[in-house]
C-alpha positions as CSV (number, residue, x, y, z in Angstrom):
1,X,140.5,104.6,49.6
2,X,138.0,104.0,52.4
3,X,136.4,101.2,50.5
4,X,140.1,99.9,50.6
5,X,140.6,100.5,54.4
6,X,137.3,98.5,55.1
7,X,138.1,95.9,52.9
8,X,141.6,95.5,54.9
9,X,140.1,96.1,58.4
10,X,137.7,93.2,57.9
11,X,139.8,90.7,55.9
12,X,142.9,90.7,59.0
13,X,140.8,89.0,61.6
14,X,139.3,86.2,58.8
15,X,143.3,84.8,58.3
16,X,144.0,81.8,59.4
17,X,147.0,79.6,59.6
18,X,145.6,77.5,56.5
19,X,144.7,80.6,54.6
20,X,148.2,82.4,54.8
21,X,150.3,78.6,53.9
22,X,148.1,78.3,50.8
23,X,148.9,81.7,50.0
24,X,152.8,81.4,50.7
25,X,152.4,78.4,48.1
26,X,150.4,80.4,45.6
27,X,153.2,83.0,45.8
28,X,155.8,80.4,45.4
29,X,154.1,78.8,42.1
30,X,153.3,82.5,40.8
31,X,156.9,83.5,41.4
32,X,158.3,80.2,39.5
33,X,156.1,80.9,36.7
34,X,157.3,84.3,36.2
35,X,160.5,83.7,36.5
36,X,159.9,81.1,33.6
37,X,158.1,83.4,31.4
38,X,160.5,86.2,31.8
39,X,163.4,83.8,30.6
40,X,161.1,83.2,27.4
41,X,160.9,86.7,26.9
42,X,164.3,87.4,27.0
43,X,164.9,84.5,24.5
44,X,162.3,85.6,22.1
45,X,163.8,89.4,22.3
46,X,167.0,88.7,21.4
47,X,165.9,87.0,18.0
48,X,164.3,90.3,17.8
49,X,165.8,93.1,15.9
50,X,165.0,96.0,18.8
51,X,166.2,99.0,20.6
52,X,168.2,98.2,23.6
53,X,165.9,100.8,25.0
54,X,162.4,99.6,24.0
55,X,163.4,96.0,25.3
56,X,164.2,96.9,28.6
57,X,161.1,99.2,28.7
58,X,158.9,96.1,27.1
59,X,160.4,93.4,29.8
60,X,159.8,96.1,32.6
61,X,156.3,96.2,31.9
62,X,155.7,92.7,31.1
63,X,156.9,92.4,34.9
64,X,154.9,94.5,35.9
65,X,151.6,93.0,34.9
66,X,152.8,89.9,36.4
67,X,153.5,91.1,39.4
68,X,149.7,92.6,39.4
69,X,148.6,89.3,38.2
70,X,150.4,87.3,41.3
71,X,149.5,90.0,44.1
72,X,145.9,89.7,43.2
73,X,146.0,85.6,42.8
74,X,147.6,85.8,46.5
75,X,144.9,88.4,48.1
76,X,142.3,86.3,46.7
77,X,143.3,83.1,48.3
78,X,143.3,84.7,51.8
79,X,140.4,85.7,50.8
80,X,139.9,89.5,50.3
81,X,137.7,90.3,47.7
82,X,139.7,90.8,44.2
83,X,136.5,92.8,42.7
84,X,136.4,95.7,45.1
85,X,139.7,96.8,45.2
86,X,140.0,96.3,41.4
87,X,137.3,98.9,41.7
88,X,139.4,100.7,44.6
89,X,142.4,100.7,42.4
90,X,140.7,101.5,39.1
91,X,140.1,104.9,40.9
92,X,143.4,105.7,42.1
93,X,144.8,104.9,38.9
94,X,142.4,107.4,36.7
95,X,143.1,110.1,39.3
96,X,146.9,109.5,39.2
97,X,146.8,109.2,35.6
98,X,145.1,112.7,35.2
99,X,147.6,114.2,37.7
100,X,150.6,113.1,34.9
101,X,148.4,113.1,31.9
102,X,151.2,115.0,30.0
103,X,154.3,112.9,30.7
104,X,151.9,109.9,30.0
105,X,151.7,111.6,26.5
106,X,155.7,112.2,26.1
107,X,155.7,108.5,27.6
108,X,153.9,107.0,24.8
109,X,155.6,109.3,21.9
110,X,158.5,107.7,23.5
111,X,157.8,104.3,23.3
112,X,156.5,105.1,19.4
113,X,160.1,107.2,18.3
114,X,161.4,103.9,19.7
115,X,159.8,101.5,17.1
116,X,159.3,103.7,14.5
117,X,162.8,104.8,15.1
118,X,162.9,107.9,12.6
119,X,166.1,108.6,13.7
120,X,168.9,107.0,16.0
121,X,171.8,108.7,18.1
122,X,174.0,110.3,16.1
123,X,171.8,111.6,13.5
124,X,171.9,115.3,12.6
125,X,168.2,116.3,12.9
126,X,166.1,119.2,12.7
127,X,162.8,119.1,14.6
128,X,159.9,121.8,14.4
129,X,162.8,124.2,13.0
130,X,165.2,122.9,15.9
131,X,168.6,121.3,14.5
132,X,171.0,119.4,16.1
133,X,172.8,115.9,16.7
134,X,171.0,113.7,18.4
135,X,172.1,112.4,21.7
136,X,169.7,110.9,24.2
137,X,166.2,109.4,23.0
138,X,164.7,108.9,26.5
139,X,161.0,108.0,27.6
140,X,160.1,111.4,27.9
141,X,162.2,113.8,25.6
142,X,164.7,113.7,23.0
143,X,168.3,115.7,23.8
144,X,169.8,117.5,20.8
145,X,173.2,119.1,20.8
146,X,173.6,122.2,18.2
147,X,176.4,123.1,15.9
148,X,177.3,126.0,18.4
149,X,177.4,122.8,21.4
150,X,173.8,124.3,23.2
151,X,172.2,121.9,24.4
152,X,167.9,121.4,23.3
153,X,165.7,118.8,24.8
154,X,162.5,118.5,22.7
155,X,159.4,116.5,24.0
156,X,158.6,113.2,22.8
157,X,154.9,114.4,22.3
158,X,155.8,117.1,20.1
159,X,158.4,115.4,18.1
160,X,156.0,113.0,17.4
161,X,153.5,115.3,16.3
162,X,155.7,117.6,14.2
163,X,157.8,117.1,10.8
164,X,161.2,115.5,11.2
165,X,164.1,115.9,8.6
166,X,167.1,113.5,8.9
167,X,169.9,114.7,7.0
168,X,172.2,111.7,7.9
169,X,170.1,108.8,7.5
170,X,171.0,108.3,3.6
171,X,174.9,107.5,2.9
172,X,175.2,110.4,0.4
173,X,173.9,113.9,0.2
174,X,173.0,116.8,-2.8
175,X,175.3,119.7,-3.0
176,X,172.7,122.4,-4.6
177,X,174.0,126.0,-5.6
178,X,172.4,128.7,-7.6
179,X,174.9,131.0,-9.0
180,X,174.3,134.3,-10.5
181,X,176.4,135.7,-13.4
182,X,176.8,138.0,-16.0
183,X,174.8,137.9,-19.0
184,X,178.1,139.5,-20.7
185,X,179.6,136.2,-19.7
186,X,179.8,133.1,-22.0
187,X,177.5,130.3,-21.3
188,X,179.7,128.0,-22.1
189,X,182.8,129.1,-20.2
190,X,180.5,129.5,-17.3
191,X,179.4,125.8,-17.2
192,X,182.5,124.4,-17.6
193,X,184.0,127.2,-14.9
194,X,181.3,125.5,-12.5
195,X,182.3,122.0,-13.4
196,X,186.2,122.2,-13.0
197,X,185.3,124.0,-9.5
198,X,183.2,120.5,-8.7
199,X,186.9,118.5,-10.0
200,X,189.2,120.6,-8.3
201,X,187.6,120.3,-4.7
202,X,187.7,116.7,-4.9
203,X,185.2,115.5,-2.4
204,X,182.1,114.8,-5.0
205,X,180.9,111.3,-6.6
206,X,179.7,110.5,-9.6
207,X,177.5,108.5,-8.4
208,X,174.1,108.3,-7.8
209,X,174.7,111.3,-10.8
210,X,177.7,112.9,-12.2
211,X,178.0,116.7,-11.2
212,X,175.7,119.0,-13.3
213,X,175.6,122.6,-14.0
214,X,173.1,124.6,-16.6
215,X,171.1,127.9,-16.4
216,X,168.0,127.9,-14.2
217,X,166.4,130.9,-15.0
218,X,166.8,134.6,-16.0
219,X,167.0,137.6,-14.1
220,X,166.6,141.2,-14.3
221,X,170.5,141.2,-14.1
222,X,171.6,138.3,-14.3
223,X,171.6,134.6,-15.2
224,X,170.8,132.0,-12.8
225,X,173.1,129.3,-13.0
226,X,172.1,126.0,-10.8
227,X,174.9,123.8,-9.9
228,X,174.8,120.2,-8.1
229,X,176.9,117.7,-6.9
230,X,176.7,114.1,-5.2
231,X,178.8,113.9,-1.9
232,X,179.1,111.9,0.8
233,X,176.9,113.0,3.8
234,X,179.7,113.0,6.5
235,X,181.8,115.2,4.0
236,X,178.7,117.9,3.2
237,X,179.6,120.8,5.1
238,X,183.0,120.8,4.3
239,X,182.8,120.3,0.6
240,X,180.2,122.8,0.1
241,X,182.4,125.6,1.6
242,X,185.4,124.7,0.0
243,X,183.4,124.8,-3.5
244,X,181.5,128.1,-2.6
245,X,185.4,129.3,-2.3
246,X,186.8,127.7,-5.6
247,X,184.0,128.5,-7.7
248,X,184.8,132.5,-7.2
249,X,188.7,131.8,-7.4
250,X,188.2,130.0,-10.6
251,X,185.5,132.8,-12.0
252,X,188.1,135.7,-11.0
253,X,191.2,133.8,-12.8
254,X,188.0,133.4,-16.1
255,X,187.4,137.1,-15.7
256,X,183.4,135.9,-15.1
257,X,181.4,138.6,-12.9
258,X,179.4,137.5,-10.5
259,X,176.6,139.9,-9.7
260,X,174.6,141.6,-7.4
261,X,171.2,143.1,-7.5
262,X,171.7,146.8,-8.8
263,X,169.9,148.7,-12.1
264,X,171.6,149.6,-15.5
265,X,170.6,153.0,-16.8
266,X,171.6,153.6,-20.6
267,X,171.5,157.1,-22.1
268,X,171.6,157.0,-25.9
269,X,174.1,159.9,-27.5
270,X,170.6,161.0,-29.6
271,X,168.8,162.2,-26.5
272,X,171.8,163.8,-25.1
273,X,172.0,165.2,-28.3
274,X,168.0,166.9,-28.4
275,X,168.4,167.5,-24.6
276,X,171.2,169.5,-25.7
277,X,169.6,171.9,-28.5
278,X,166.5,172.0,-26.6
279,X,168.7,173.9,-23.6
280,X,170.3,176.7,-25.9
């Protein structure tokens, strides 16, 4: 800053009439040309398939350096030396920058969720095991509302750096349901149970695959039934708690138990028997 001061202090009394005109001039040509350019900026950006966002922040910045560009043509011709307060500025800057080295960080991440764009407003998100819609995507953070209307605002720099799952990017989404049954219940019956509960709630595709049910594994006390269906992503919620609630209508009106964790114990009439005898 003193460097700067000096600089100033012994530049004023060096201006002359001649001096400031050329400089007025200069300014006029430098504002012309950047009027131009930032004309052929706009033109090229809107050929440009870009977030309204990202192209204000882009043309801001492009303005920006410009306007560096034009004050420093203009202090040079009234002749104050460019070099030194490059150097005066240059320090300023890295202090300042230090000071705000954090939202610098959630101001790049910011810029890079814009072009990347891993999700858009709208989307239902979850974020470093946050969920939510998403509603803003500013320079510095990302707003998401929840289910239960809370509102979360996540920092660029950590959404950036953690995993990101968009559950409404694709048009369609994977109903997936384990079901545990009876091993007194008929395989069959149970598979085409699950099935009918898929047709009678209406709200599934065949498409990209029809709906599918078969036995995923075996349990201590019980059989593992996996069932999944295509719907469409907007109608998710809804149809999975509507088939939850027809699949144990349709398995009460089948007579097929669903189970629960709990231990069979079988005594065998011989060994009552011998326990018997052995007691008189």
């Amino acid at each position: 800053m003193d460097t700067l001061h000096a600089i100033l202090n012994y530049s004023v009394g060096n201006f002359t009439v001649g001096k400031i005109l050329s400089a007025v001039l200069v300014f006029v040509i430098c504002y012309v040309i950047q009027r131009l350019l930032c004309r052929l900026l706009d033109r090229l950006l809107s050929r440009i398939s870009m977030d309204a966002t990202l192209r204000k922040i882009l043309r801001f910045a492009v303005k920006l350096v410009l306007w560096f560009i034009t004050a420093m043509i203009v202090i040079e011709t009234l002749g104050v030396s460019v070099t030194s307060m490059l150097a005066a500025f240059s320090v300023v800057g890295l202090a300042a920058s230090l000071a705000v080295q954090d939202s610098l960080a959630n101001l790049a991440s910011g810029i890079m969720l814009l072009i990347s764009k891993p999700f858009k407003i709208g989307d239902y998100v979850e974020i470093d095991d946050v969920s939510g819609t998403v509603s803003i995507i500013s320079l510095i953070h990302t707003k998401l509302k929840t289910v239960d209307n809370k509102i979360i605002y996540v920092p660029n720099s950590k959404v950036i750096d953690t995993k990101i799952i968009n559950y409404t990017e694709q048009e369609k989404r994977l109903v997936d349901l384990n079901i545990d049954v009876s091993y007194d219940a008929p395989i069959e019956e149970v598979r085409r149970s699950l099935l009918a509960s898929v047709e009678a709630v209406g709200m599934f595709t065949d498409e990209p695959d029809p709906p599918f049910a078969a036995i995923q594994k075996f349990d201590e006390s019980s059989i593992s039934y996996v069932l999944r269906a295509w719907v469409k992503t907007a109608d998710y919620w809804s149809a999975r708690y509507r088939l939850l609630e027809q699949i144990k209508t349709d398995f009460d009106a089948r007579g097929i138990e669903m189970t629960y964790p709990h231990i069979n114990i079988h005594i065998s009439e011989a060994a009552t028997l011998q326990k018997g005898g052995t007691e008189k």
